[in-house]
LUMTI-427510 format. One record per residue (C-alpha): residue number from 1; x, y negated, z; residue in three letters. Coordinates in Angstrom, 2 decimals. Example, Ala and Ser with C-alpha at 12.3 -4.5 7.8 and 13.67 -1.06 7.14 Angstrom:
<torke 1; <12.30; 4.50; 7.80>; "Ala">,
<torke 2; <13.67; 1.06; 7.14>; "Ser">,
//
This chain:
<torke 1; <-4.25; 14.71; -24.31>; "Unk">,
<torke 2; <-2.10; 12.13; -22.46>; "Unk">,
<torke 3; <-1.16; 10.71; -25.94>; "Unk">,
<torke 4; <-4.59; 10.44; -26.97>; "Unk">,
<torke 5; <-6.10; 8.38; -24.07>; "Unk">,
<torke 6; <-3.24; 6.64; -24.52>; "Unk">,
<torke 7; <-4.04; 5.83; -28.42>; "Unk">,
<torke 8; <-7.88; 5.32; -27.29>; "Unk">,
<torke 9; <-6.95; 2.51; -24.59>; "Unk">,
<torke 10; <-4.96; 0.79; -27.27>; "Unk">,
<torke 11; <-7.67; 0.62; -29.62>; "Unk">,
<torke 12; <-10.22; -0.42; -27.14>; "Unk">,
<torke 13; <-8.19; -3.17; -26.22>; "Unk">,
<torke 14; <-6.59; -4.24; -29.85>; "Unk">,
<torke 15; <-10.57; -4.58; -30.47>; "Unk">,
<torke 16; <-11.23; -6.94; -27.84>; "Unk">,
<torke 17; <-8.66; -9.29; -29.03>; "Unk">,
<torke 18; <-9.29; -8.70; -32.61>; "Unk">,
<torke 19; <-13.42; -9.18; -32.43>; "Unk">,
<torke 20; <-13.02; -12.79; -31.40>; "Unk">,
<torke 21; <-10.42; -13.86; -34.03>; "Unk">,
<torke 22; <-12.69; -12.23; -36.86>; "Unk">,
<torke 23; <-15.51; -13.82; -35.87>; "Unk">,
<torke 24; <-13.78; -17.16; -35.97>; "Unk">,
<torke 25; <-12.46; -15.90; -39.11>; "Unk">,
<torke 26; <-15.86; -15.08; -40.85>; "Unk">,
<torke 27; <-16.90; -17.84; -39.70>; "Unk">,
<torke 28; <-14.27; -20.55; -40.73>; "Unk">,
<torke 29; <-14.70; -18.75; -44.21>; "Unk">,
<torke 30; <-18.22; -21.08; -44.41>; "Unk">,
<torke 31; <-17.73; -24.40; -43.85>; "Unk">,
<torke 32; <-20.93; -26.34; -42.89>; "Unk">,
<torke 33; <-20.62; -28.05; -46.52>; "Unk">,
<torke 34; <-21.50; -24.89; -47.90>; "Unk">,
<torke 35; <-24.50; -24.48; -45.98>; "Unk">,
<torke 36; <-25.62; -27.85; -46.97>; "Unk">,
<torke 37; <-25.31; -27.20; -51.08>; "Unk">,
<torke 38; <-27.66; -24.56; -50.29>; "Unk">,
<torke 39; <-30.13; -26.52; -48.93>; "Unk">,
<torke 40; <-29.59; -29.80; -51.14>; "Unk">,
<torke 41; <-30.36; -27.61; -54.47>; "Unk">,
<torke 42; <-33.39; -25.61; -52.68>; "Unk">,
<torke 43; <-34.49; -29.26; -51.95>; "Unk">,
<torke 44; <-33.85; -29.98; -56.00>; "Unk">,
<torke 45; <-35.36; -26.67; -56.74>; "Unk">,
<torke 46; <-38.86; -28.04; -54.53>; "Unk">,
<torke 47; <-39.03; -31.66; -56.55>; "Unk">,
<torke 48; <-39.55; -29.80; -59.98>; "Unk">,
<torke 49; <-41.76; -27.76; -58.11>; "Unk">,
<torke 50; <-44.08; -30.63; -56.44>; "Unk">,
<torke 51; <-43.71; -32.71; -59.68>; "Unk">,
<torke 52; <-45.23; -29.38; -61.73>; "Unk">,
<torke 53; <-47.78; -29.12; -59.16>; "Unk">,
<torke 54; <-48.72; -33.24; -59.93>; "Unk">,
<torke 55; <-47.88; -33.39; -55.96>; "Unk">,
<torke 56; <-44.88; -36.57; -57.10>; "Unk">,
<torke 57; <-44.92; -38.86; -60.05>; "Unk">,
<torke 58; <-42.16; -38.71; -62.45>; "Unk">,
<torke 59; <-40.50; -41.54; -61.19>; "Unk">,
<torke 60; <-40.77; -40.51; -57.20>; "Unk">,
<torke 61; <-38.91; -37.11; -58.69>; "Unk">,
<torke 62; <-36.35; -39.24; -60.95>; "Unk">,
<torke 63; <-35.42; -41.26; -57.59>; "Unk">,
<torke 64; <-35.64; -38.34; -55.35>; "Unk">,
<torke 65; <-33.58; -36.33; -57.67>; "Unk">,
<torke 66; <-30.72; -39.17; -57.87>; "Unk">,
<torke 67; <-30.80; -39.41; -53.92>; "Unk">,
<torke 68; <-30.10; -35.79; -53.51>; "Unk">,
<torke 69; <-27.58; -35.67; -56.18>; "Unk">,
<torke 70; <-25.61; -37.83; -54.73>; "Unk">,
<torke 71; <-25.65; -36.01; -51.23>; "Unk">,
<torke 72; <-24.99; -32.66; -53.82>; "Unk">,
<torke 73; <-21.81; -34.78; -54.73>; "Unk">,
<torke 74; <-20.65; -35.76; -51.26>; "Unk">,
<torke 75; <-21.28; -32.20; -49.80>; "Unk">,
<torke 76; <-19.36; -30.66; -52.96>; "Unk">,
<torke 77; <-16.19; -33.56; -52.45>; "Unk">,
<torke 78; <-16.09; -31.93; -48.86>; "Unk">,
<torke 79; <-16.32; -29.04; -49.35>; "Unk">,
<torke 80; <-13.32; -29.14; -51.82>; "Unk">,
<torke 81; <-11.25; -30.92; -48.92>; "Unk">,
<torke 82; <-11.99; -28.45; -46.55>; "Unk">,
<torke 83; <-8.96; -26.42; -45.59>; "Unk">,
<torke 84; <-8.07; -23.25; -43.73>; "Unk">,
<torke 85; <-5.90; -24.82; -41.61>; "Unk">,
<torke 86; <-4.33; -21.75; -40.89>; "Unk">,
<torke 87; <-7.60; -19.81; -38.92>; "Unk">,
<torke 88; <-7.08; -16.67; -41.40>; "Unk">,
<torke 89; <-3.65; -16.76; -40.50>; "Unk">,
<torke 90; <-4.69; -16.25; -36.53>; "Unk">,
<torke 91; <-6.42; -12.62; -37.04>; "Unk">,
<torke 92; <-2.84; -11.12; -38.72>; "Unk">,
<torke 93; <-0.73; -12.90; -36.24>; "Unk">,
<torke 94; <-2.79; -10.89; -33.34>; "Unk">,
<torke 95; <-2.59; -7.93; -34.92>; "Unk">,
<torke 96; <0.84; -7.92; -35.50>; "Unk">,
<torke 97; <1.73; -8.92; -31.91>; "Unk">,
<torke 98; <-0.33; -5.93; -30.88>; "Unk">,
<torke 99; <1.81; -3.69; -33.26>; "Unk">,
<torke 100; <4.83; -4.77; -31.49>; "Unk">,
<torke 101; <3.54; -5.05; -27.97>; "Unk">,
<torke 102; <2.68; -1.23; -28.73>; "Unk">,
<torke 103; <5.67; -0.39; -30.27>; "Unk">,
<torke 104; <7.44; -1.76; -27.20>; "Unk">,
<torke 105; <5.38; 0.45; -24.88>; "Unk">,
<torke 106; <5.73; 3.56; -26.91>; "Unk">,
<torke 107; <9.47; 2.73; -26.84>; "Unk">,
<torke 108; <10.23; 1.92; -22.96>; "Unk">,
<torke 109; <8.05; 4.99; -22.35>; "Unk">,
<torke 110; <10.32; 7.17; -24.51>; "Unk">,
<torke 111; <13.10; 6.08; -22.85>; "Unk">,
<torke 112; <12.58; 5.83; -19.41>; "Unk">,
<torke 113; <9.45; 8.19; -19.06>; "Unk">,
<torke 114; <9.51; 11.76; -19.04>; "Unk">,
<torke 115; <6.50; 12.73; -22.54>; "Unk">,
<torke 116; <7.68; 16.45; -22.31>; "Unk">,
<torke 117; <7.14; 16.90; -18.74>; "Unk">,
<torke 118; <3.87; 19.11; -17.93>; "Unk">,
<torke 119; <1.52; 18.88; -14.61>; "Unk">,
<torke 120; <3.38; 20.57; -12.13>; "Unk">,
<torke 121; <1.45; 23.42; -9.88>; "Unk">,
<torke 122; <0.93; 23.19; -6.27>; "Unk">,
<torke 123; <3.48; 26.01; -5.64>; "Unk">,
<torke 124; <6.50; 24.70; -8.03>; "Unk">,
<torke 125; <6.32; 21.04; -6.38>; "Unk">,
<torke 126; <6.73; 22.88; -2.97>; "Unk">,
<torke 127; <9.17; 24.44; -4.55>; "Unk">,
<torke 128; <11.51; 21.80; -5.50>; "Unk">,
<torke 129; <10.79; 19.92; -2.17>; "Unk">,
<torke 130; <12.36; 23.15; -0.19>; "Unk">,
<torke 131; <15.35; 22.66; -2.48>; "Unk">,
<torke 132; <15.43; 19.35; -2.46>; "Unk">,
<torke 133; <15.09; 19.88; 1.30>; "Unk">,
<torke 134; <18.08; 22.66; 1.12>; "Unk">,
<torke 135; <20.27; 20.49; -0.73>; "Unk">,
<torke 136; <20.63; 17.02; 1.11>; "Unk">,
<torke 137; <24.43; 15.51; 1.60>; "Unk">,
<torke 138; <25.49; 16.42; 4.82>; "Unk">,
<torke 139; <26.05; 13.14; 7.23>; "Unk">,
<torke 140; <29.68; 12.49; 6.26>; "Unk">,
<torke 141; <28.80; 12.68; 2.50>; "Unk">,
<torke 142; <25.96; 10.55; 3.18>; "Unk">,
<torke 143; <27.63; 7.20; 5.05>; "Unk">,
<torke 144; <30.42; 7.85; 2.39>; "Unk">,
<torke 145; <27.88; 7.43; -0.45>; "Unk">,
<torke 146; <25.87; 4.70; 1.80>; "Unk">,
<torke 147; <26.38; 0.80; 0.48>; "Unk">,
<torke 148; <28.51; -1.31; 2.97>; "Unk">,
<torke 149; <26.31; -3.33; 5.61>; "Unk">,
<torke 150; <26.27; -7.14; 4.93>; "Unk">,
<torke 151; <28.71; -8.10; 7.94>; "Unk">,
<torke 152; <26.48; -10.32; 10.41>; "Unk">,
<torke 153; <27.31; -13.69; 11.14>; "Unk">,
<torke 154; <28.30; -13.93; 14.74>; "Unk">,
<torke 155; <29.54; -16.68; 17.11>; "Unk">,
<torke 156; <33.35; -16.33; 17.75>; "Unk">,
<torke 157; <32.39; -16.37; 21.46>; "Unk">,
<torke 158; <30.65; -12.94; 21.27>; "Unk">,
<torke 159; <32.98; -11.77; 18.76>; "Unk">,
<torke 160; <35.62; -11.76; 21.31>; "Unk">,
<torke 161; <33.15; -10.02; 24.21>; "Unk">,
<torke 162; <32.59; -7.25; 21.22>; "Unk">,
<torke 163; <36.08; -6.74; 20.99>; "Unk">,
<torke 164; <36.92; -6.50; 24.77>; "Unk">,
<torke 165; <34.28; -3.90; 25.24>; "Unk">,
<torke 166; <35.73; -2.45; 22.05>; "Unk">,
<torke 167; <39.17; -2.12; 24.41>; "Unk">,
<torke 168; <37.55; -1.42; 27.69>; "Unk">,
<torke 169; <35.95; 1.92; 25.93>; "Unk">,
<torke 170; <39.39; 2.56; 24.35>; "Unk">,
<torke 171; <41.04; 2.27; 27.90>; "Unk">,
<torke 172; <37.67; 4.27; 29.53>; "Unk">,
<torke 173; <36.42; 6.53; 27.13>; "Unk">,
<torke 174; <34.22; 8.62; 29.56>; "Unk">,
<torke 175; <32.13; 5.56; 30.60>; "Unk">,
<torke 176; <28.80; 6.01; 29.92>; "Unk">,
<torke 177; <27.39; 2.67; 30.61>; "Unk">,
<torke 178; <30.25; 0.95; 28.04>; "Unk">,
<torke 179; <29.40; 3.59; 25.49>; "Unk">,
<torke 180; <25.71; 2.88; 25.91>; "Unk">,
<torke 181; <26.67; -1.22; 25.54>; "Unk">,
<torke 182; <29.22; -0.76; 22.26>; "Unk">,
<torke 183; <26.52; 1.64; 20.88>; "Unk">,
<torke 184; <24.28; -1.02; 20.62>; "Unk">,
<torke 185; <26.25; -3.82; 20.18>; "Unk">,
<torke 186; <28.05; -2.45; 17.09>; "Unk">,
<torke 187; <24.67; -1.99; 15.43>; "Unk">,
<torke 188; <24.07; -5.75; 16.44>; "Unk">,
<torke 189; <27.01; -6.65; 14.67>; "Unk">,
<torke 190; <26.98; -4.85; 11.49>; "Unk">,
<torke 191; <28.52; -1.71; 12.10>; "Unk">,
<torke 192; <25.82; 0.82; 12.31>; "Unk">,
<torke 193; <28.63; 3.72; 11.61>; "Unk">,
<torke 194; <31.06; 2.62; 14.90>; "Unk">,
<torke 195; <27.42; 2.43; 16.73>; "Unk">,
<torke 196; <26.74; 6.16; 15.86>; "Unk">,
<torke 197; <30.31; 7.07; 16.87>; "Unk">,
<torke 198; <29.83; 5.42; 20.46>; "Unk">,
<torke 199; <26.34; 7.29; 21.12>; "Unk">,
<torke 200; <27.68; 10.16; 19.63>; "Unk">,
<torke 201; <30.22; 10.25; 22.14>; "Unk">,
<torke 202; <27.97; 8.98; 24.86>; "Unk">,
<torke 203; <25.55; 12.18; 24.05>; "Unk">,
<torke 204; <28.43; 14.37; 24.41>; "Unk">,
<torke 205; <29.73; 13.48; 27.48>; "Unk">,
<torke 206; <25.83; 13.80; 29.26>; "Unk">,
<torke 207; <25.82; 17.35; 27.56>; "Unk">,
<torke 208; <22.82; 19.35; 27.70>; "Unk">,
<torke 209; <21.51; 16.41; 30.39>; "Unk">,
<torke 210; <21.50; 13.93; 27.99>; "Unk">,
<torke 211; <18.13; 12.38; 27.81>; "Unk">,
<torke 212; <15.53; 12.65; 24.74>; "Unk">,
<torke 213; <15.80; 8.90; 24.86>; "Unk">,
<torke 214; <19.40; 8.95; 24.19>; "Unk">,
<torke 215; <19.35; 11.93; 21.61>; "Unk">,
<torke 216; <16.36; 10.13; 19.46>; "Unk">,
<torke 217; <18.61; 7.19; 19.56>; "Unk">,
<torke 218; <21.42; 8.60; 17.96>; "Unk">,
<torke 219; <19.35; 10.61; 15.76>; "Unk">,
<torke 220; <17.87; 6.55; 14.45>; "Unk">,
<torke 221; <21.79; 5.74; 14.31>; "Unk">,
<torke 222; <22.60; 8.29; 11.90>; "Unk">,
<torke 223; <19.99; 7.64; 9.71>; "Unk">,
<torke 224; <21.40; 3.77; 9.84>; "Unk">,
<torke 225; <24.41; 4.59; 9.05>; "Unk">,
<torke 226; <23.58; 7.26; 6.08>; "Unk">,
<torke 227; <21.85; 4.30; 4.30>; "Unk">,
<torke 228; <17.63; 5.70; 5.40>; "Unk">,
<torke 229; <18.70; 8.93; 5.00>; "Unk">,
<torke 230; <17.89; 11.82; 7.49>; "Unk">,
<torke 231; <20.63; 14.18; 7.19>; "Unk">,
<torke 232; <20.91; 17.83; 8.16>; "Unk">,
<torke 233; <22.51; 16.29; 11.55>; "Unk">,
<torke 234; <20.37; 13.80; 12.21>; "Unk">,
<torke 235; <17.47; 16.89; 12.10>; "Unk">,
<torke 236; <19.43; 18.80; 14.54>; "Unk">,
<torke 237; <19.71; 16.00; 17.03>; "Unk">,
<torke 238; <15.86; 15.16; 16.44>; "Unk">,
<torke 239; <15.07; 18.31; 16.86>; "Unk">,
<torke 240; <16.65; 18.64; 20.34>; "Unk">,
<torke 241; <14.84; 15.79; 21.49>; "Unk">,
<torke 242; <11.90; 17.14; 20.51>; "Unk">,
<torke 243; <13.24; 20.03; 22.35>; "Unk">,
<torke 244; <12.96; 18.25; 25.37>; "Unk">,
<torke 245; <9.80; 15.48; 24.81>; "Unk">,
<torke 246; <7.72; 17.07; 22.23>; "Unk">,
<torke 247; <5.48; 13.65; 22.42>; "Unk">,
<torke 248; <8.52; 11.71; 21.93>; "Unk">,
<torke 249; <6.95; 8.69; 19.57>; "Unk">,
<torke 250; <9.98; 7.72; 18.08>; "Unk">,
<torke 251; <10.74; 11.42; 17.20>; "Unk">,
<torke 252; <7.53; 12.52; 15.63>; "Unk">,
<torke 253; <7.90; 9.25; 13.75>; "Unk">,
<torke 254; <11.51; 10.00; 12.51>; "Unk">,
<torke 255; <9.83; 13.60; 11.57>; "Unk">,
<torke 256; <7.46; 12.48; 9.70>; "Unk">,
<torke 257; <9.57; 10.12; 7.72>; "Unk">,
<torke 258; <11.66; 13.36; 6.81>; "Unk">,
<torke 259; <8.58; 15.43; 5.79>; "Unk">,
<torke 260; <7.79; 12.38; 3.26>; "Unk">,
<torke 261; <11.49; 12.05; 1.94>; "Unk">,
<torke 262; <11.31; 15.71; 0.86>; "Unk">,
<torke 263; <8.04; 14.98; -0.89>; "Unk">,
<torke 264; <5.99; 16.72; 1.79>; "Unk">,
<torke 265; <2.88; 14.22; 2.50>; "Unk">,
<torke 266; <0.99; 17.22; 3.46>; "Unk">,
<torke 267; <3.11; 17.58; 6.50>; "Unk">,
<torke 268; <3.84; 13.78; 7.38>; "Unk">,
<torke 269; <0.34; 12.67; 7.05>; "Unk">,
<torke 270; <-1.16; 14.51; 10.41>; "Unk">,
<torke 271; <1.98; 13.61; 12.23>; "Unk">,
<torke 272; <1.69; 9.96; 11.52>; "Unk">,
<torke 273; <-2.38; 10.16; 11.17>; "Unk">,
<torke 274; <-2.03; 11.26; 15.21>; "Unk">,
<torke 275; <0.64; 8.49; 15.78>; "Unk">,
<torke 276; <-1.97; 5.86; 14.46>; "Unk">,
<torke 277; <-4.43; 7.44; 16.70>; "Unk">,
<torke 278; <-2.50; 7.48; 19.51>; "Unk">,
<torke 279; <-1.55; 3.71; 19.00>; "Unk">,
<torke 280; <-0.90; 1.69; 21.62>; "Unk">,
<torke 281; <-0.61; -0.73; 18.34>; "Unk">,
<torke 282; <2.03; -3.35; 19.19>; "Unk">,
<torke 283; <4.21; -0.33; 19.14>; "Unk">,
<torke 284; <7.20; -0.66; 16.61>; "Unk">,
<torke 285; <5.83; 2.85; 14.41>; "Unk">,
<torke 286; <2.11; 1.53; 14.14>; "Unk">,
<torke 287; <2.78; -1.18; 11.66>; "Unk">,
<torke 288; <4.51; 0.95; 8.65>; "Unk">,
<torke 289; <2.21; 3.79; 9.35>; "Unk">,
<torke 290; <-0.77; 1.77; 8.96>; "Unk">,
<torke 291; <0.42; 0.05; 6.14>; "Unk">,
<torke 292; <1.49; 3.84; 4.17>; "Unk">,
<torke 293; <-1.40; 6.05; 5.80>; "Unk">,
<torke 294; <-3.97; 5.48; 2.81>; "Unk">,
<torke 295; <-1.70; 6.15; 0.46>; "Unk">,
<torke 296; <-0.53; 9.07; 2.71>; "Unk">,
<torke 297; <-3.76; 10.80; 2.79>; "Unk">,
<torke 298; <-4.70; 10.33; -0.28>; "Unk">,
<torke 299; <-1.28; 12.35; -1.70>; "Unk">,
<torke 300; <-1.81; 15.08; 1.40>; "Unk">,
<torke 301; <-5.54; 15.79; -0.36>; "Unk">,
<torke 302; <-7.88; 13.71; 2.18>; "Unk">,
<torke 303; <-8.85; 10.59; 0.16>; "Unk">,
<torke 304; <-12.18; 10.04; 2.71>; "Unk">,
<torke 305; <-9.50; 9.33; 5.54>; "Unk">,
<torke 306; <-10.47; 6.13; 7.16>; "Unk">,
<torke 307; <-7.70; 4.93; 9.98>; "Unk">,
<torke 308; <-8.72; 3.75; 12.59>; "Unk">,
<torke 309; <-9.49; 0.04; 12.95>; "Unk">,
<torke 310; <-6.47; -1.82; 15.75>; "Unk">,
<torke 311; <-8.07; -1.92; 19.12>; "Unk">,
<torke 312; <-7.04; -5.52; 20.37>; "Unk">,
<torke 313; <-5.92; -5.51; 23.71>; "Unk">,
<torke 314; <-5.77; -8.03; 26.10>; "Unk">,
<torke 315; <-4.01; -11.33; 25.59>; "Unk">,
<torke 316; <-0.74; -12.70; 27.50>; "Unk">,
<torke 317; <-3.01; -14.97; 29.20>; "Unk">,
<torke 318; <-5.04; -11.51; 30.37>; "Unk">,
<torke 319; <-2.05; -9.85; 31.20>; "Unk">,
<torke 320; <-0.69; -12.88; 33.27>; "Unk">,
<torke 321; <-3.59; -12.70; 35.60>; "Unk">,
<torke 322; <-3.72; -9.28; 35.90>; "Unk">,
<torke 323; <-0.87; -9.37; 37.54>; "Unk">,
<torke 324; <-2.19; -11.74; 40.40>; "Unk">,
<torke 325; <-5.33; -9.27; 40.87>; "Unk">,
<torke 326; <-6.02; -6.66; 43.51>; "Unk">,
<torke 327; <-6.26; -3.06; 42.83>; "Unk">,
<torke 328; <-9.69; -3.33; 42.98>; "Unk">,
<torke 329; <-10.40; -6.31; 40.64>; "Unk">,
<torke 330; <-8.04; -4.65; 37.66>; "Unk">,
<torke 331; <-10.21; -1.56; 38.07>; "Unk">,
<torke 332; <-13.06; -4.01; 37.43>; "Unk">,
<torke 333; <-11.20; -5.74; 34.50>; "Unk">,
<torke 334; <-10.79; -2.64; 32.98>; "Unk">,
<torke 335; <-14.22; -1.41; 33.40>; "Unk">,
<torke 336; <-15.01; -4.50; 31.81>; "Unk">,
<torke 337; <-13.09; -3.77; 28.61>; "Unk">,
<torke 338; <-14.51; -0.02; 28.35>; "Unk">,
<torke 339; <-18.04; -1.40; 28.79>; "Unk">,
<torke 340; <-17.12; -3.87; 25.93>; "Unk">,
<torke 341; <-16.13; -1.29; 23.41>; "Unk">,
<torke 342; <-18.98; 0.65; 23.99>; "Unk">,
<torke 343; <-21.23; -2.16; 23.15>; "Unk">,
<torke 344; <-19.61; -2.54; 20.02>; "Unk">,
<torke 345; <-19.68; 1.20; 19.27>; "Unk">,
<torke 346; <-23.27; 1.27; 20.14>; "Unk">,
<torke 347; <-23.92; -1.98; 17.89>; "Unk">,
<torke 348; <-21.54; -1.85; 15.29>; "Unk">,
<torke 349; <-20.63; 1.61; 14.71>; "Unk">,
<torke 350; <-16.82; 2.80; 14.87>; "Unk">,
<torke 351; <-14.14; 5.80; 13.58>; "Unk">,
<torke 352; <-13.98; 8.56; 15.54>; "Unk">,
<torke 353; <-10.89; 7.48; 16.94>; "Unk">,
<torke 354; <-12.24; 4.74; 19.02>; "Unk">,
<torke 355; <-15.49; 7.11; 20.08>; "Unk">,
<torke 356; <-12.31; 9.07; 21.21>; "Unk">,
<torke 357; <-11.09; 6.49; 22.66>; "Unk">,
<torke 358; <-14.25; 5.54; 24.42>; "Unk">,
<torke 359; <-14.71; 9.21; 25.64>; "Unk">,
<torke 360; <-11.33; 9.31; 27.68>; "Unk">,
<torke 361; <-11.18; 5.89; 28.81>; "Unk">,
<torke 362; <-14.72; 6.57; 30.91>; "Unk">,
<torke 363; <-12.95; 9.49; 32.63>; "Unk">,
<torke 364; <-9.95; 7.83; 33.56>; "Unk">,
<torke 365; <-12.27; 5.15; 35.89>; "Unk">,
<torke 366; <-14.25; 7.86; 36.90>; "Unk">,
<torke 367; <-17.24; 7.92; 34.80>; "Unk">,
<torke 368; <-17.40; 11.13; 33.84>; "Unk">,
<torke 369; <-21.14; 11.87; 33.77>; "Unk">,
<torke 370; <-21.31; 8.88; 31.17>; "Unk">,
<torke 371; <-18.27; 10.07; 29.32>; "Unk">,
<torke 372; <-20.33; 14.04; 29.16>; "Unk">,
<torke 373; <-23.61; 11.47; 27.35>; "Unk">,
<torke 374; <-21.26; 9.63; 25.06>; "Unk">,
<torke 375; <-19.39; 13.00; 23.87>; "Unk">,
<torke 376; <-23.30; 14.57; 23.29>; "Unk">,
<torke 377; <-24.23; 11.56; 21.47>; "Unk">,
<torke 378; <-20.89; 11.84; 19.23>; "Unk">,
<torke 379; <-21.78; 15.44; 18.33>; "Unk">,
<torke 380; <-25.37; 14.11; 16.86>; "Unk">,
<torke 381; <-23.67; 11.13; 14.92>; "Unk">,
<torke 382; <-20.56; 13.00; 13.60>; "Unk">,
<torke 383; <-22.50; 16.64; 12.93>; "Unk">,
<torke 384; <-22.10; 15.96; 9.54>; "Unk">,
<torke 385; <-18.34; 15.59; 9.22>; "Unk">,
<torke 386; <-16.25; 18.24; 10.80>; "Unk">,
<torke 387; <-12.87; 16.59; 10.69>; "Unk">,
<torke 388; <-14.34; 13.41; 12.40>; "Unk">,
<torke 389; <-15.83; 15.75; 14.88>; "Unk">,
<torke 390; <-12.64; 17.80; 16.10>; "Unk">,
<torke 391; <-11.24; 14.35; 16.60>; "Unk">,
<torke 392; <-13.13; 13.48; 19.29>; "Unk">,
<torke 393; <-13.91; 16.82; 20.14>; "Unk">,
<torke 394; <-9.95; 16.71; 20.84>; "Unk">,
<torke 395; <-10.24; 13.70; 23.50>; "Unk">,
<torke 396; <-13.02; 15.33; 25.57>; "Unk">,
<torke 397; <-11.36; 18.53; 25.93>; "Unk">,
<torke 398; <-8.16; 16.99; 27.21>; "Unk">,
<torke 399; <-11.06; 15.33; 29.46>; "Unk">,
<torke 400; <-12.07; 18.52; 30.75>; "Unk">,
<torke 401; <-15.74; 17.90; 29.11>; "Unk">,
<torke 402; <-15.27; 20.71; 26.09>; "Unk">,
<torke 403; <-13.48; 23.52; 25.72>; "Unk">,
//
């Protein structure tokens, strides 16, 4: 089948380029000389005609019949001239570019496609993903196998202050604060493997009270240093900060990121689909997530996914003044922004997301009553789509209005 679209496309489009060219062909093949013998000897053909009828005299017909002999002998002189000038040369030069631009395809494909490979089910794709899952490099093997980082270009100044912290950890190795500093200051500098050996050592000394914070970071290390990879390690120290902060950002972002290198989009799409959601959206994750989560849905079997438009927030100059304002008056500023998005919902429309949105933002400044009319009137619009529905359906039960 796949080889007969394939032949079908090409002869679809070899048409399209050859229909022009034979056209031009057909068409070169009568010069406009031609055309005008025709008509000179039907116009010879008429004068014995008229002069039969006693329409002409004999000498009108003599003179007529000289004047369109002569044009006869003009129109045959250029029509004897008139050359080809290459135009039936044009059609076999297309074709055989076509031939070879088809050739060429046919060839690549055989060589760096895969023509015996057959549609693989559901279950055998899951199937190689849990081996494929089973069988990653462990973190050594990784950064062994990872390409060098380009060193960074760095002042000689701070070149020297890297290498004195580089001593002070030697000489105080159980200092977390200069672990913490040549953690991220090797990274800084090019050496994302030294960085994962100072937070590795910085999580070990905290124990079981090191922090999710510090845990997802070395966790992010690891994968730096294993070239994007998230190794069987890096998992274990993700998971533990999960462990700890199951709404760690960071760490459902990392997980999702594994779920898609082991070819599960099933899995990474609602982990990242309830990132977006989340926002806020100058955070680091929202960009590559919105710019994959099409794409994402589409390959986890929800091609109607629509993300959620980005909220804008306030500008510097906003934020600036807030800070000058009472208690009272940024209660009224952000009233003000609520009552602003649900003018737009009400005029514009919006994804379920930002009815979500809406929903929870009324209870937090203590509009609940309206919050209870704007998750009714979200039950009417979104009836019709269940997944939309649970969405915000979600929001007002962590806002006490649903169960």
């Amino acid at each position: 089948m796949f080889w007969i679209i394939c032949a079908a496309l090409t002869a679809a489009v070899g048409l399209a380029i050859m229909a022009p060219l034979m056209r031009a062909r057909a068409t070169a093949a009568q010069p406009a000389a031609a055309f005008d013998l025709r008509v000179y000897r039907d116009q010879l053909r008429e004068v014995d005609r008229d002069l039969e009828r006693g329409v002409i005299s004999a000498e009108d017909a003599a003179r007529l019949r000289t004047e369109i002999g002569r044009k006869v002998l003009e129109a045959d002189r250029r029509l004897s001239q008139a050359a080809p000038e290459g135009k039936d040369g044009r059609g076999l030069l297309a074709l055989g570019v076509l031939a070879l631009l088809f050739m060429a395809a046919v060839t690549l494909y055989l060589r760096e496609g895969q023509p015996g490979r057959g549609d693989l089910p559901i279950a055998q794709r899951i199937a190689q993903s849990e081996q494929a899952y089973a069988s990653r490099p462990s973190q050594a093997e990784a950064e062994a196998r990872a390409p060098a980082p380009a060193p960074a270009e760095i002042p000689d100044d701070f070149a020297a202050l890297i290498q004195q912290l580089r001593e002070a950890v030697a000489r105080n190795p159980d200092d977390p604060q200069g672990l913490a500093l040549l953690a991220q200051n090797e990274l800084r500098v090019g050496n994302p493997a030294a960085a994962r050996e100072a937070q590795q050592r910085l999580v070990d000394l905290r124990g079981e009270d090191a922090p999710p914070e510090d845990l997802v970071r070395l966790s992010a290390l690891m994968v730096e240093a294993a070239g994007g990879l998230i190794t069987r390690e890096a998992e274990e120290v993700l998971a533990r900060a999960l462990g700890k902060d199951p709404s760690n950002p960071q760490a459902r972002y990392m997980l999702g990121l594994l779920q898609l290198q082991n070819d599960r989009p099933d899995r990474a799409f609602p982990i990242w689909r309830r990132l977006l959601e989340e926002g806020p959206e100058d955070a680091p994750w929202i960009p590559p997530i919105r710019n994959a989560i099409s794409d994402l849905a589409w390959l986890a079997g929800q091609p109607d996914y629509v993300p959620p438009a980005p909220m804008p927030g306030p500008d510097a100059d906003a934020l600036a003044a807030a800070e000058d304002l009472t208690p009272q008056q940024r209660q009224e500023m952000i009233a003000a922004m609520v009552a602003q998005l649900e003018g737009r919902l009400a005029q514009q429309g919006g994804t379920p997301e930002e009815w979500a949105r809406l929903i929870s933002s009324l209870v937090v400044i203590g509009n609940a009553d309206h919050a209870r009319d704007i998750w009714a009137e979200a039950q009417t619009r979104f009836a019709a789509q269940p997944e939309a529905l649970e969405t915000v359906r979600r929001a007002a039960a962590e806002s006490g209005l649903a169960e």
